[in-house]
C-alpha positions as CSV (number, residue, x, y, z in Angstrom):
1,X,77.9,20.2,-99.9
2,X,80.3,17.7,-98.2
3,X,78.8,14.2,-98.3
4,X,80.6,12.2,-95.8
5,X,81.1,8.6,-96.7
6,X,83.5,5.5,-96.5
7,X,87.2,5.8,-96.9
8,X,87.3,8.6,-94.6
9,X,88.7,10.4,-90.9
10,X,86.2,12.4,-89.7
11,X,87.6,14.8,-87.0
12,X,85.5,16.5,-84.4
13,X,85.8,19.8,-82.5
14,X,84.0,18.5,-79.2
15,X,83.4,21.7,-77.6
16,X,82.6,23.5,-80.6
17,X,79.7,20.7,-81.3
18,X,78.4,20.2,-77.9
19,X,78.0,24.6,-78.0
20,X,76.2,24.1,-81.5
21,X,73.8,21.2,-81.1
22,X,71.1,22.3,-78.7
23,X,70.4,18.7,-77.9
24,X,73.6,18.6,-76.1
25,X,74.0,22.0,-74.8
26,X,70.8,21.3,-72.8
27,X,72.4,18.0,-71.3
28,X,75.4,20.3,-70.7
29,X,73.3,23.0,-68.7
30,X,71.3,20.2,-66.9
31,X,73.8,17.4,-66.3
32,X,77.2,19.1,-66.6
33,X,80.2,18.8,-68.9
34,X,80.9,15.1,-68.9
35,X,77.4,14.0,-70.0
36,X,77.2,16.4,-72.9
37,X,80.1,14.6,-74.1
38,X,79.4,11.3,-73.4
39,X,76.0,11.8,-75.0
40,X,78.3,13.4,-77.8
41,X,80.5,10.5,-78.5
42,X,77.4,7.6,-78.0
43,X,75.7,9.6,-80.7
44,X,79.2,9.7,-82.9
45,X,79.3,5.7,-82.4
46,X,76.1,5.3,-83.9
47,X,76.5,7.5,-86.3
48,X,80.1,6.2,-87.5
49,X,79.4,2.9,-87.6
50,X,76.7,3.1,-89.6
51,X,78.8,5.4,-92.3
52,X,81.8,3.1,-91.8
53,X,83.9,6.4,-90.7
54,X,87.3,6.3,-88.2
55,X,85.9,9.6,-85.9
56,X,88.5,11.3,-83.8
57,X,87.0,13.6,-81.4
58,X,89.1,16.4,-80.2
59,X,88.6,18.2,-76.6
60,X,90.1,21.1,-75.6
61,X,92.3,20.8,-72.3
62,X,94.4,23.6,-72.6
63,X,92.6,25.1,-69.1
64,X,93.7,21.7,-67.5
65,X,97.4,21.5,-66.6
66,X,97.7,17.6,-68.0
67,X,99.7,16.2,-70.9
68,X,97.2,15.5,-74.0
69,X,96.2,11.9,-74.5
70,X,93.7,9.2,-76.7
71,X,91.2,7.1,-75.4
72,X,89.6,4.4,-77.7
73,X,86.2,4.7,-77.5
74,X,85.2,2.4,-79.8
75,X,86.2,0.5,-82.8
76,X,85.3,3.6,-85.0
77,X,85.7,6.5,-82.2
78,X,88.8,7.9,-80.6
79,X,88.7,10.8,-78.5
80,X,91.6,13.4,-77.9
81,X,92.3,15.3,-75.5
82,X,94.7,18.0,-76.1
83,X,97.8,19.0,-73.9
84,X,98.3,22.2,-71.6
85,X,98.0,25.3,-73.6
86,X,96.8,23.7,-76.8
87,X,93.6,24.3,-78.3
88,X,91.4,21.4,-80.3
89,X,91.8,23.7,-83.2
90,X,95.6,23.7,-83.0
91,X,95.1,19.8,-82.7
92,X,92.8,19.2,-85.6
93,X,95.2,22.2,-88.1
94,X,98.1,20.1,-87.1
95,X,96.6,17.0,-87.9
96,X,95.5,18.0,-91.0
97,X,98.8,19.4,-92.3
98,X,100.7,16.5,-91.0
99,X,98.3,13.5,-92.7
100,X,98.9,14.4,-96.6
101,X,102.6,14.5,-96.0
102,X,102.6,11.1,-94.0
103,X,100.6,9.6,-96.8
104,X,100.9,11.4,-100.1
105,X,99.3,9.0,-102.3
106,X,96.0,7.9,-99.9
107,X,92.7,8.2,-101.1
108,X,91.4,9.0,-97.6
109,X,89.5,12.2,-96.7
110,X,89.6,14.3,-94.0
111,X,86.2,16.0,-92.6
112,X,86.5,18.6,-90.1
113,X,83.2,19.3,-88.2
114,X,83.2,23.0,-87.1
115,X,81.9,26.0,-87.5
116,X,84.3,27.8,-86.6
117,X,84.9,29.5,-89.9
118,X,88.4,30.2,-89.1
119,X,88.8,26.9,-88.9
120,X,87.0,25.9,-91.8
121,X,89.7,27.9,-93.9
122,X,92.8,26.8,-92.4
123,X,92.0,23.1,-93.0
124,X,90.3,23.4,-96.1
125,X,93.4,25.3,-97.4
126,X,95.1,22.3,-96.1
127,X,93.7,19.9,-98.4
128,X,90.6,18.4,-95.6
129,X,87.2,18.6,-96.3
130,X,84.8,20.9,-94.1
131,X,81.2,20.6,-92.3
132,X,79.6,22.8,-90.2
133,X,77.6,21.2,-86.6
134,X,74.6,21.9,-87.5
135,X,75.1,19.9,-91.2
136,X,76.7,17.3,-88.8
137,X,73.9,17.3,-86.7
138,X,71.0,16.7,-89.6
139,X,73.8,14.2,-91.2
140,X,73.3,11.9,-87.7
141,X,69.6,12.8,-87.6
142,X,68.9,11.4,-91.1
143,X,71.0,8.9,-90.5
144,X,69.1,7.5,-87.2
145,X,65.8,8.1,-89.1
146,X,67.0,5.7,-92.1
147,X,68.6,3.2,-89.8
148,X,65.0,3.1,-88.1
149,X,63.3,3.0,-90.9
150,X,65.5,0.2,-92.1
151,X,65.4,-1.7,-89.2
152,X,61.6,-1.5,-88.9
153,X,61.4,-3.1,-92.5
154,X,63.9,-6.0,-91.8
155,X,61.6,-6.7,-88.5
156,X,58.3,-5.8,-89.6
157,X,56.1,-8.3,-87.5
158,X,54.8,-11.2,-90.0
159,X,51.9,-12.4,-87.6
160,X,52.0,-15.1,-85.5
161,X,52.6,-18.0,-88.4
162,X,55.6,-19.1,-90.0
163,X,53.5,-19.0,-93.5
164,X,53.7,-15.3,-93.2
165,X,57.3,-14.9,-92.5
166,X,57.8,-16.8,-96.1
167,X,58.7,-15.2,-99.5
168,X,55.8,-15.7,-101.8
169,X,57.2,-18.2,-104.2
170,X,58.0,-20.6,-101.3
171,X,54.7,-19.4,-100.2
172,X,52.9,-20.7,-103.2
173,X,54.6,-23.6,-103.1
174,X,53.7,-24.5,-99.8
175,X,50.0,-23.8,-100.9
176,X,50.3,-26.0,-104.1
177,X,51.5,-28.8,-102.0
178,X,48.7,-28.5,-99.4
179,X,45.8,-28.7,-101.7
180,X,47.8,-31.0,-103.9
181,X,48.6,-29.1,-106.7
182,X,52.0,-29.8,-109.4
């Protein structure tokens, strides 16, 4: 099990995750194309930032007859877009072979989310580590669920006095000093 953490690229097969997750595959039959990925790379914000991962998201635009290019999304998401005639997985493999021999001694991972198992083998054997969409997807869903559930705690409504938003010990005091207590 690949546990993705700090200290680490995550790259994304765009089409491959939008045709996995059936959140966004329903946003791609109902809206089209462009909102399954923009729903896509909102969710991958969240998600990164949270994780403290640099996410490159990779789309296929080897139909399109257009030179490949980066947009930055984000301060933690990029998104790719390939060139005529090249495929997100020719993308990603190249990317992976081409980042250990830039940079021999990092301690950065690589995390490929796919399930295409071809895939998976070609840049595991290249040293990268591999997730499939649907782990992907339950990674982001526990992750929303803890951020919630964090965020809830840090704003859990105290009442309407600013007694209750207090820590007890400053609470006690407060009390001691009210009733006149040392």
């Amino acid at each position: 099990m690949v546990s993705i953490s700090s200290r680490a690229i995550l790259l994304v097969d765009g089409y491959n995750i939008i045709g996995a997750w059936n959140s966004l595959k329903k946003i791609r039959d109902k809206d089209g194309l462009e909102q399954a990925r923009q729903s896509l790379l909102d969710t991958l914000v969240n998600y990164t930032g949270y994780k403290a991962l640099e996410t490159k998201v990779v789309f296929d635009a080897h139909y399109q007859k257009t030179p490949g290019y980066k947009e930055k999304y984000s301060d933690s998401v990029s998104v790719h877009y390939t060139s005529y005639n090249e495929t997100a997985d020719t993308y990603i493999e190249k990317y992976c072979a081409s980042f250990k021999r830039k940079n021999p001694y990092t301690s950065i991972r690589i995390i490929v989310a796919t399930s295409d198992q071809a895939q998976r083998h070609t840049v595991v054997g290249y040293g990268a580590e591999w997730i499939s969409s649907q782990k992907l997807a339950q990674e982001v869903d526990f992750t929303k669920k803890t951020e919630r559930r964090n965020h809830r705690s840090r704003n859990k409504p105290q009442g309407r006095f600013l007694f209750n938003s207090l820590d007890s010990k400053t609470q006690q005091a407060l009390t001691q000093m009210r009733f006149g207590i040392r």
